[in-house]
C-alpha positions as CSV (number, residue, x, y, z in Angstrom):
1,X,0.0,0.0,0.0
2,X,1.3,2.9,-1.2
3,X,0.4,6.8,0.0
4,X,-1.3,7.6,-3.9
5,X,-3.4,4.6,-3.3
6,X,-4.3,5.7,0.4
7,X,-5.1,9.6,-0.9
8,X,-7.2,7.7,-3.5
9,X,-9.4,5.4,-1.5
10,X,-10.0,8.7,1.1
11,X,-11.1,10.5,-1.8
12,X,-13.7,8.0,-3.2
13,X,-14.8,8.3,0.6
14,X,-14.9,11.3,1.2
15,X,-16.9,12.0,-2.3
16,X,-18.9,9.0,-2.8
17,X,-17.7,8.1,-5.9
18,X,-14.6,7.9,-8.6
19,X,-15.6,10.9,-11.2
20,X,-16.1,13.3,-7.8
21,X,-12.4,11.6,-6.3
22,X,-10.3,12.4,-9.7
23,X,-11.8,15.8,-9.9
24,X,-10.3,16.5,-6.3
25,X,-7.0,14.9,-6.7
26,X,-6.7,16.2,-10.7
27,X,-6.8,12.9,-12.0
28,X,-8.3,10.5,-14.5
29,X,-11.2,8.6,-13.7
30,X,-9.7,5.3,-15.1
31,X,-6.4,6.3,-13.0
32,X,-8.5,6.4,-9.5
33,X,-9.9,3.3,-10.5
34,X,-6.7,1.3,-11.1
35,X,-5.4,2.7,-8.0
36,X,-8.3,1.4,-6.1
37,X,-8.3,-2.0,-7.6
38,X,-4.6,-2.3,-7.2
39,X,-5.1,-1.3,-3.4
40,X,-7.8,-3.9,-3.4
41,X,-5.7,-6.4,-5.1
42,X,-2.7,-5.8,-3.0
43,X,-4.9,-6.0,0.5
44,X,-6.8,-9.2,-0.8
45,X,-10.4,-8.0,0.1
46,X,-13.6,-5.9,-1.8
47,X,-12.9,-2.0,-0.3
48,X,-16.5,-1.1,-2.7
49,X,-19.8,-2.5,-3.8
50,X,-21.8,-1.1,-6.4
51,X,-25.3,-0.9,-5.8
52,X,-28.1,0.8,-7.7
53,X,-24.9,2.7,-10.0
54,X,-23.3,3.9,-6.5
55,X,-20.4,2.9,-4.6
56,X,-21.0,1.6,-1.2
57,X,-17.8,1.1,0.8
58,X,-17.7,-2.4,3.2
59,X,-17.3,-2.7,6.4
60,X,-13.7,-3.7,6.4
61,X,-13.3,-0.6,4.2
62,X,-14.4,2.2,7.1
63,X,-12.7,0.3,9.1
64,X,-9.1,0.7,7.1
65,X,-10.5,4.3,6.3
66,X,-10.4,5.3,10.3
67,X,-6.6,4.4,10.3
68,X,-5.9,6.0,6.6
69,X,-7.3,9.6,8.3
70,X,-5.5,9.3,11.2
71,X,-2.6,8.9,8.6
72,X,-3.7,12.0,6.4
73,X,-3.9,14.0,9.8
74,X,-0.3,13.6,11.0
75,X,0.3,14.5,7.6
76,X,-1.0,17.6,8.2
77,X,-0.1,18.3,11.3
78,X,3.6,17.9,10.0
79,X,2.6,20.3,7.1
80,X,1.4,22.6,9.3
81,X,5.0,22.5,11.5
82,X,7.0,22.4,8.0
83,X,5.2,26.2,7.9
84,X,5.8,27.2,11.3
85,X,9.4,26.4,10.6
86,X,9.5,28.3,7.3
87,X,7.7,31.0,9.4
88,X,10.2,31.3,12.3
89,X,7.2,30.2,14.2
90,X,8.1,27.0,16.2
91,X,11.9,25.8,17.4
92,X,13.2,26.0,20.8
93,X,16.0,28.7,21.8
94,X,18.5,28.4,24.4
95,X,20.6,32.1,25.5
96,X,23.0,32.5,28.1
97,X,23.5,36.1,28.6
98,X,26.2,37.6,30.7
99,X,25.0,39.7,33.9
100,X,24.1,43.0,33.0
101,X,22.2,43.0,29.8
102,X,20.7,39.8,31.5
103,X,18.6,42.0,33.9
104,X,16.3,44.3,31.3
105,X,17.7,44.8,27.9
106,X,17.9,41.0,26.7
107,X,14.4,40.5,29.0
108,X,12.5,42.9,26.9
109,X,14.2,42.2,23.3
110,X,13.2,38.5,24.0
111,X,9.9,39.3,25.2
112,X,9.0,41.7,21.9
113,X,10.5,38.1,20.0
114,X,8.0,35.6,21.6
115,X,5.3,37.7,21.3
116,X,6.1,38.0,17.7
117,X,6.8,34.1,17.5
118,X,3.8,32.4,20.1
119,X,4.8,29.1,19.2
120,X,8.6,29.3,20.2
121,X,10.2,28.2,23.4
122,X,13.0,29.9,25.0
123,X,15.3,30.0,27.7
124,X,17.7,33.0,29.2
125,X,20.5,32.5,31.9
126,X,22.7,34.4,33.2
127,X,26.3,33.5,33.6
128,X,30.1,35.1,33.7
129,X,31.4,36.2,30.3
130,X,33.6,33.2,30.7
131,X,30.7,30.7,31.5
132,X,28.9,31.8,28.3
133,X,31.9,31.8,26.0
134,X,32.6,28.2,27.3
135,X,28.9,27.1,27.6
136,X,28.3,28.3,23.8
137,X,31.3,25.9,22.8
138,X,30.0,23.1,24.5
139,X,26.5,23.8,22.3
140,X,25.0,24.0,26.1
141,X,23.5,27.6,24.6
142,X,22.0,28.3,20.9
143,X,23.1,32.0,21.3
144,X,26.0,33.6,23.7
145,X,26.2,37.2,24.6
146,X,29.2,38.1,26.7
147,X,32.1,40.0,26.8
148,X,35.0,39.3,24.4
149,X,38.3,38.3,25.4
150,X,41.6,39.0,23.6
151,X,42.1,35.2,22.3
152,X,38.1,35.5,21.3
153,X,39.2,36.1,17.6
154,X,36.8,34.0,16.5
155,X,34.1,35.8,15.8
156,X,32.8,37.0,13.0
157,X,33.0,40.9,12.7
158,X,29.2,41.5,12.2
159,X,29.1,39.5,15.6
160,X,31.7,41.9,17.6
161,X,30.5,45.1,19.2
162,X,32.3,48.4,21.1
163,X,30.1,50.1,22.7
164,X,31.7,53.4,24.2
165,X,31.2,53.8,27.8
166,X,29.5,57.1,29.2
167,X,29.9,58.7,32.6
168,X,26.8,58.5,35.4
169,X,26.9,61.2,37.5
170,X,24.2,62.7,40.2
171,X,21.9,65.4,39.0
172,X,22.9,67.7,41.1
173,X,27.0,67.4,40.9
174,X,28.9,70.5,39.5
175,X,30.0,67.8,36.8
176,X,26.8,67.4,35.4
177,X,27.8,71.2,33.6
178,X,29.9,69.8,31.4
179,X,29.1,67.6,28.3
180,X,32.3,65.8,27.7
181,X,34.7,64.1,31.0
182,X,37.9,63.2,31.0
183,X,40.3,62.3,33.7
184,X,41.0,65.6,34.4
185,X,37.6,66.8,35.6
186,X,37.4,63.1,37.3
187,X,40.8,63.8,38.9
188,X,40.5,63.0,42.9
189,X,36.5,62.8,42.2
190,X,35.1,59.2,44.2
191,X,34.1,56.6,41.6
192,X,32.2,54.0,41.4
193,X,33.9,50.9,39.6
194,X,33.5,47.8,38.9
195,X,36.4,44.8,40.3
196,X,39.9,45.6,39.3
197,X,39.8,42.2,37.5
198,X,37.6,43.8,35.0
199,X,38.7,45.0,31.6
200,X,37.1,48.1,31.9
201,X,38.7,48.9,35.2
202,X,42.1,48.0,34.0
203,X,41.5,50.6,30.6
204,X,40.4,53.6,33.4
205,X,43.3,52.8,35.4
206,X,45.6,53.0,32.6
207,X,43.8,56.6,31.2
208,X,44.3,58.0,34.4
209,X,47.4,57.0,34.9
210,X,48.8,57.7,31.2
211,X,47.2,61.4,31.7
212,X,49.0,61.6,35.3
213,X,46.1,61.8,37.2
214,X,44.4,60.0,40.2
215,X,41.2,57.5,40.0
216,X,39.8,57.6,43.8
217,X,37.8,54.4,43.9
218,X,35.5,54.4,46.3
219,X,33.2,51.7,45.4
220,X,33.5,48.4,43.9
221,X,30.6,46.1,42.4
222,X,30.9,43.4,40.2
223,X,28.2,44.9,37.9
224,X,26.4,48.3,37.0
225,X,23.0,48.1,38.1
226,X,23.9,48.0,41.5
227,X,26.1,50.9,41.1
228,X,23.8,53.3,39.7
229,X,21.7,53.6,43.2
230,X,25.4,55.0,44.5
231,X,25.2,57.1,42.1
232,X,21.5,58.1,43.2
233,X,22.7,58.4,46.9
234,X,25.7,61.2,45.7
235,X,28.4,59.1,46.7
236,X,30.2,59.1,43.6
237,X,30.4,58.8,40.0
238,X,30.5,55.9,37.4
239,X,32.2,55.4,34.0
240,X,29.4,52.6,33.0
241,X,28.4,50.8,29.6
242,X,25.5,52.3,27.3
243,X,23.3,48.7,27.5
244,X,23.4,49.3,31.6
245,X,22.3,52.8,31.0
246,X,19.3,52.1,28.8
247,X,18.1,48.8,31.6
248,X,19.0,51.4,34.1
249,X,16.7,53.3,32.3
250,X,13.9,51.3,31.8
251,X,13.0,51.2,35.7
252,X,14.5,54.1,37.0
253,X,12.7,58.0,36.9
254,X,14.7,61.0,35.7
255,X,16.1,63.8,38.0
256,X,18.7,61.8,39.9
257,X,20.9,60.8,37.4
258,X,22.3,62.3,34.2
259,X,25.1,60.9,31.7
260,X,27.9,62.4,29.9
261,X,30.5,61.1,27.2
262,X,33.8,60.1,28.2
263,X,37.1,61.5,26.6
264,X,39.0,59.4,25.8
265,X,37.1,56.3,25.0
266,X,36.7,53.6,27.1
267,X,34.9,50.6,25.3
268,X,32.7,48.0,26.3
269,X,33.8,45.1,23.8
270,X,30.5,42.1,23.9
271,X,29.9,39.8,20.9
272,X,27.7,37.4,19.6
273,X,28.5,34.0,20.2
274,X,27.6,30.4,18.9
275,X,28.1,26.9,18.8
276,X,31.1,26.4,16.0
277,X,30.4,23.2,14.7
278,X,26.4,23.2,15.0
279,X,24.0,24.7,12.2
280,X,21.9,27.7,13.6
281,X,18.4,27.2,13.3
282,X,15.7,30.1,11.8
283,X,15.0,31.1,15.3
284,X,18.6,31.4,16.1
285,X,19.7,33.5,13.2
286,X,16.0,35.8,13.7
287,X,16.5,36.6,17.2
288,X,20.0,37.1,17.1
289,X,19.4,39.6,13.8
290,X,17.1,41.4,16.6
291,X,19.8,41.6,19.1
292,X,22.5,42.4,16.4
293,X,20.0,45.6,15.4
294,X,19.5,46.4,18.8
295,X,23.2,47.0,19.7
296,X,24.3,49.0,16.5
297,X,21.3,51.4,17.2
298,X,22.8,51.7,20.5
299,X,26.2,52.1,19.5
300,X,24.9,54.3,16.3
301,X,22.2,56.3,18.7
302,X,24.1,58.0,22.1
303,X,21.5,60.9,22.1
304,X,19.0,58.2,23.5
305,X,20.4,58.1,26.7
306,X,22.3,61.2,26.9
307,X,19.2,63.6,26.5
308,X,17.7,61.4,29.6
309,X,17.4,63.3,32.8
């Protein structure tokens, strides 16, 4: 039994006869009936009888014709997830994010994607640039976002990202005047940093040292959320990334804090990362086309956090 023979005995079912069956499957009427006699030969019992110039099927023939639809259905159903596919509509979609775009801006950028794609599954942890780097390799995550590291020369240059960092300072500070920093303005002022271990620690130390001036650290956290209510509370200022900014942002209410560029540049270098030796699915590629976007319009668009405040 082949699947032409099947879709030719469900059509003389479904229709009640031959000429009606070969006008739905665009066939000859001889060519339905062959198929149905060479189903009937091949299964060794009567599928039809004819009475009064109609087709009647037997009993053994709704019988086979129960299990035939149930057939034609999966069928379907697998037509109908060969669209979703096509469609970016169905797939699962694993990211591991590193800590601070982890807490809004990779949130609401996934959110806007699964409401756009309802049938596709997702998950989001956060890890250590490092973790994500090596979880990606391991094809533990679809999608990596994380900091790049020197021997990180991987990636592909569509997939690499620096994003200059900007300088948080409290509302009300005398700073706040000015709308370019540098070292000398920050000379003796208390800071904010992140860990010493951190690349973007080390490239302040360096400008301020280079310049021959002194970074007063007075705070340490290992990320920038947590460093912007410091900030809040006058206790010092922070040379932060533009993603923390924007999730900053997102919950926070003007008047407390404004931002100001940085000269010179200190960059926040992130990438894109992915399994090596795995083929990306549609949802993969979609998704990370909408983070990819996101990020040049954030490295292409300062004035969207600077004017805040």
């Amino acid at each position: 039994m082949n699947l032409k023979q099947m879709e030719a005995f469900r059509a003389v079912m479904l229709t009640g006869s031959v000429s009606q069956a070969a006008k739905q499957l665009f066939r000859t009427q001889p060519a339905v009936s062959m198929m149905i006699s060479s189903l009937e030969e091949e299964i060794g019992f009567q599928l039809f009888e004819r009475y009064k110039k109609r087709l009647h099927p037997t009993p053994e023939a709704d019988y086979l014709y129960r299990e035939i639809e149930a057939i034609f259905s999966r069928i379907q159903d697998v037509s109908q997830t060969v669209q979703d596919i096509q469609n970016k509509q169905y797939g699962f979609l694993r990211i591991g994010c590193m800590p601070g775009p982890s807490t809004f801006f990779v949130p609401e950028l996934l959110a806007d994607f699964l409401e756009e794609h309802p049938k596709v599954q997702a998950s989001l942890q956060t890890r250590t640039s490092d973790l994500v780097a090596e979880w990606v390799a391991s094809n533990q995550y679809d999608l990596g976002l994380a900091e790049i590291t020197q021997h990180q020369s991987q990636l592909a240059k569509e997939d690499r990202f620096n994003l200059p960092c900007f300088v948080a300072i409290p509302a009300d500070n005398p700073l706040a005047e000015h709308e370019v920093l540098n070292t000398e303005l920050l000379d003796g002022e208390p800071m904010i940093t992140l860990h010493p271990d951190h690349m973007i620690f080390h490239d302040l130390l360096t400008q301020f040292e280079t310049n021959g001036h002194r970074m007063n650290v007075r705070l340490q956290t290992r990320f920038y959320i947590p460093a912007l209510t410091f900030v809040e509370r006058g206790l010092g200022v922070c040379v932060m990334d533009p993603v923390s900014i924007l999730s900053y942002q997102h919950y926070a209410k003007p008047g407390k804090v404004v931002f100001r560029r940085f000269d010179p540049q200190i960059m926040l270098k992130i990438g894109l990362f992915y399994p090596v030796d795995t083929p990306r699915s549609r949802i993969t590629k979609a998704f990370s086309d909408k983070l990819r976007n996101r990020l040049n319009e954030i490295r292409d668009n300062p004035e969207s956090y600077l004017d805040w405040g």
